[in-house]
C-alpha positions in Angstrom: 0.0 0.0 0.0 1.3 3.7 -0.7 2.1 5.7 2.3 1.4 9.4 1.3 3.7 12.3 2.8 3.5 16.1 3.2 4.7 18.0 0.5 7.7 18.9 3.2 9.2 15.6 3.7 8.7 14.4 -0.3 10.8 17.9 -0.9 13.5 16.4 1.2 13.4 12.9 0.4 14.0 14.1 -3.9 17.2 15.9 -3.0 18.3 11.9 -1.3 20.1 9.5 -3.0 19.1 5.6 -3.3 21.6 4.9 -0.9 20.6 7.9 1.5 16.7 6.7 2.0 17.6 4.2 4.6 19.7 6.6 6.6 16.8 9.3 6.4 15.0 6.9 8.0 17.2 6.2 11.1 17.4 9.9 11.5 13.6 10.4 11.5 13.3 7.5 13.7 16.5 8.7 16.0 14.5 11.9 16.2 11.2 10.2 17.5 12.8 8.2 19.9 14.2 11.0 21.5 11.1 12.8 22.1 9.8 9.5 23.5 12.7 9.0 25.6 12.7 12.6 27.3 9.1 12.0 28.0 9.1 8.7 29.8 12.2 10.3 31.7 9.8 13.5 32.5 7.3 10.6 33.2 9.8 9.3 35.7 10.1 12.6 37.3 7.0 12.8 37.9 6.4 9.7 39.8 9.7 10.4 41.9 8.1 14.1 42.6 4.6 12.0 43.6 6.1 9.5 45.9 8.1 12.6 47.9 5.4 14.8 48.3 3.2 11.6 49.3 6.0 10.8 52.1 6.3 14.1 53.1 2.6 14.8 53.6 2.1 11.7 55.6 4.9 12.7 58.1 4.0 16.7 58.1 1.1 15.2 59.7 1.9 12.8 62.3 0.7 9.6 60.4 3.3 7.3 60.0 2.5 4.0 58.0 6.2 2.2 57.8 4.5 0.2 55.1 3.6 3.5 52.8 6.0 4.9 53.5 8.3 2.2 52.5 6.6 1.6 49.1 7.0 5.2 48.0 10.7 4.7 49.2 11.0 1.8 46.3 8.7 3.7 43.6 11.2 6.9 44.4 13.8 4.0 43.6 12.2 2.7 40.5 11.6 6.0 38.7 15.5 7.3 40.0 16.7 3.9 38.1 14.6 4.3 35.1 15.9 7.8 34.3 19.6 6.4 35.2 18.9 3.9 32.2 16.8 6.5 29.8 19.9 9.1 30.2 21.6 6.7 28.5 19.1 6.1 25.7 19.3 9.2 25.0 23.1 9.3 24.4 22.8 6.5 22.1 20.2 8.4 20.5 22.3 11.6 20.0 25.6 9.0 18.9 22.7 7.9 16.1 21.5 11.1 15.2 25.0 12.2 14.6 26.1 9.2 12.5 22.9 9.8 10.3 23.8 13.2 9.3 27.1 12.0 8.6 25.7 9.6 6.3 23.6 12.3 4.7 25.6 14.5 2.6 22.8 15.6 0.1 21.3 17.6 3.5 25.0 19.0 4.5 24.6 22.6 4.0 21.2 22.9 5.6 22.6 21.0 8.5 24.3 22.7 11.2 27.1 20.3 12.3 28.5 22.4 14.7 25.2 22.9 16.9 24.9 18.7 16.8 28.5 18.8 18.6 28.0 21.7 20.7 24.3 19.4 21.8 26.6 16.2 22.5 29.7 17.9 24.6 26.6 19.6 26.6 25.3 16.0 27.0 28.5 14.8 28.0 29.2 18.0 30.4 25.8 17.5 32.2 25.6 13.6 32.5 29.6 12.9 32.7 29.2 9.5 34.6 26.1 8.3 32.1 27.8 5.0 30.9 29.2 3.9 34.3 25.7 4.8 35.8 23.5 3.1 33.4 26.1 -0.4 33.5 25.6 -0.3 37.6 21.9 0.2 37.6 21.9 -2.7 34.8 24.0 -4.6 36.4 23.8 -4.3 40.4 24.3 -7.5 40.7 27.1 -9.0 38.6 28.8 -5.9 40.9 28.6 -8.1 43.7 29.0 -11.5 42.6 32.4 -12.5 43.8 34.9 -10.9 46.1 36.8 -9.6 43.9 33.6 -7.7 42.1 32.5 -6.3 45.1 36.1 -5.2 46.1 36.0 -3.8 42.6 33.1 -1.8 42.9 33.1 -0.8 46.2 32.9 2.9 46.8 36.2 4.5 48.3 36.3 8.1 48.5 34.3 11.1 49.7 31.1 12.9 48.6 28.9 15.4 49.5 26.0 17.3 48.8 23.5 19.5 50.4 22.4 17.0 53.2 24.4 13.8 52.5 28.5 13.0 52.8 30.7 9.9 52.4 33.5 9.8 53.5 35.3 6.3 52.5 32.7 4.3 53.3 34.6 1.2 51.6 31.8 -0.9 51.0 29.1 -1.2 47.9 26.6 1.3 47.7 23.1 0.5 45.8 20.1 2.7 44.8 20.8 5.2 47.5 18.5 8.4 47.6 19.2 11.5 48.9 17.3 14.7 48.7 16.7 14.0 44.8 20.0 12.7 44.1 20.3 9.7 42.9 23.8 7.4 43.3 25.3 3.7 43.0 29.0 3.1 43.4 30.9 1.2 40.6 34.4 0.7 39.8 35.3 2.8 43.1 33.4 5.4 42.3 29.9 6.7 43.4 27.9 7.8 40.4 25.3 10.0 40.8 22.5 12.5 38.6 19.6 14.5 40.2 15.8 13.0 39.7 14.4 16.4 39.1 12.9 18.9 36.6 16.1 20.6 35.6 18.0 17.7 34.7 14.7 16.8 32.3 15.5 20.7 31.3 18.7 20.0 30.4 17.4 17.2 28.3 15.1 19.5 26.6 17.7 21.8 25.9 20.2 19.8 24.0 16.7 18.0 22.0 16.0 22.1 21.3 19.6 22.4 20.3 19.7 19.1 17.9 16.5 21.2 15.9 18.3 23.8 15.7 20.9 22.4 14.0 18.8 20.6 11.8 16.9 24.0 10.8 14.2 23.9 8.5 14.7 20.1 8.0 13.9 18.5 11.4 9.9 18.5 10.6 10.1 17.0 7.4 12.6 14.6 8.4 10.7 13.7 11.4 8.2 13.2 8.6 9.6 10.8 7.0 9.2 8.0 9.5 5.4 9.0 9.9 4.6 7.9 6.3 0.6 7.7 6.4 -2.1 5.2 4.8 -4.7 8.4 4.4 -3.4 11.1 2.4 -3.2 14.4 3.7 -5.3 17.5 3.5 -5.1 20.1 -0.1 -2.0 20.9 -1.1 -0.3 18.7 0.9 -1.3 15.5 -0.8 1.7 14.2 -2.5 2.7 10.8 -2.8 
């Protein structure tokens, strides 16, 4: 059956070659996974922001049920390591969207190729630790195994934030929550990022800075992998 496209996106697909088409289609479909990613870690956000105003209403008012209370403990847990793993979906996601336009040269001077690097060193400034974090969430664990893995992995040197410290604690640290920081310890280190609206505003902000570079061709491309069976509306019905 023929799948019918805006004007838009059949302007852009004409300028490909044969050998291009496929590699549109990774970038349209790198470019919608992105958007879906950044939402479910939004999502996650949300349900971490949920289960701490939940605890701290039911202590601000003297009603303490350990067994609540521990459940929105774990559901704080489960969003913090959901995000951990979708920070790194998102990485591969920018790695993909940069390989694409590489393998696009027909698009090359609408493209701005220095935005897409300035969006993946900002990535890589914000979420430093992404790889080790997602591999110890992943992995917990295989950390732990042997001995030797937990000797490994243990955490051994100081950190501190606004209400939480470490100071050599030489032992394995898991899913530990403080405040909205969320850490893990792995390879002697204790990885951490912050479960909270400005770290999903950072992730906004480098997908705003990846349109940007594309310009006037990120909607049509994103187009591209939204090829529909009902043709679109007056002029826009091209096939």
């Amino acid at each position: 059956m023929a799948k019918w496209f805006r004007a838009s996106t059949i302007a852009v697909l004409r300028r490909l070659t044969d050998a291009e088409l496929d590699q549109s289609m990774v970038l349209s479909n790198c470019l919608h996974a992105l958007e879906y990613y950044i939402g479910t870690f939004e999502a996650a956000v949300d349900l971490f922001e949920t289960c701490w105003n939940e605890q701290k209403r039911t202590q601000t008012t003297g009603v303490h049920f350990g067994a609540s209370l521990s459940r929105f403990s774990k559901w704080k847990i489960i969003a913090a390591r959901d995000g951990a793993i979708t920070i790194y979906h998102v990485a591969t996601l920018i790695r993909g969207i940069m390989q694409a336009v590489h393998n696009l040269p027909s698009l090359a001077t609408d493209i701005d190729k220095a935005l897409l690097r300035a969006a993946n060193k900002s990535f890589r400034s914000d979420f430093p630790n992404f790889t080790k974090l997602r591999h110890a969430v992943a992995h917990g664990p295989e950390l732990m195994e042997t001995a030797a893995d937990a000797n490994k992995n243990m955490f051994k040197g100081q950190f501190k934030n606004s209400d939480f410290e470490l100071d050599n604690p030489g032992r394995g640290l898991i899913d530990v929550i403080s405040s909205r920081c969320y850490g893990t310890s792995i390879d002697g280190l204790f990885v951490t990022y912050d479960v909270s609206a400005e770290t999903a505003q950072k992730l906004r902000k480098i997908q705003q800075t990846i349109d940007e570079a594309l310009g006037s061709l990120a909607t049509p491309i994103r187009g591209i992998a939204q090829g529909s069976d009902q043709p679109p509306s007056e002029s826009d019905q091209v096939k």
